[in-house]
C-alpha positions, 0 to 999 in steps of 0.5 A: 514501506507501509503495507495494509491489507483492505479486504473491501477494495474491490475496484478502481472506484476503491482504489481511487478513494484510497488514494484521495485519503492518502494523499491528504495525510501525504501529498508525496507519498507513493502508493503500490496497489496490489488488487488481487491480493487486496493490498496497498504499500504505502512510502511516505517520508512524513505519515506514520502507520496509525495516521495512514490507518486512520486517514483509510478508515475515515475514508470508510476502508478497514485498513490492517497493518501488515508488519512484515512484507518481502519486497517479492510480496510488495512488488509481486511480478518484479525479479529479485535481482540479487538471487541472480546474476546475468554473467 
C-alpha cells in the first residue's frame, strides 16, 4: 500500500478528482481516503509511487509519500485483530 498525504484535499470535489487521476495510472487500483488526516492509501498491482505522485500533481494535488504507515494508521477505526483474542 502507497500512502500520500494531500495537504489541499478538502472535500468530496478533491476526493472525486483524486481518484479520476488515480484511476487513469490504474483502472483497478483501491483507494482508502482518510479526510481528517488529509491522507489517501493507494493498492495498486501495477503503479508505482512516483507515477502515482505524479498523476496527483498533474491533477493539481501536491502529493507526498508517506513511507512508513501502520495498518492501524492506514485503516484508523478498524481493530487490530491480532493484539486480541476472542477466547
Amino acid at each position: 500500500m502507497i500512502t500520500f498525504e494531500i495537504k489541499d484535499m478538502t472535500c468530496g470535489h478533491c476526493v472525486s478528482t483524486i481518484s479520476s487521476a488515480i484511476a487513469t495510472i490504474d483502472h483497478q487500483a483501491e483507494l482508502i481516503v482518510d479526510m481528517a488526516r488529509q491522507r489517501i492509501s493507494v493498492q495498486s498491482a501495477s503503479a508505482t509511487a512516483a507515477a502515482l505522485q505524479q498523476a496527483l500533481e498533474n491533477a493539481g494535488y501536491a502529493a507526498t509519500q508517506i513511507t512508513e504507515v501502520t495498518e492501524a494508521e492506514a485503516y484508523p477505526g478498524i481493530p487490530d485483530m491480532r493484539s486480541s483474542c476472542c477466547h
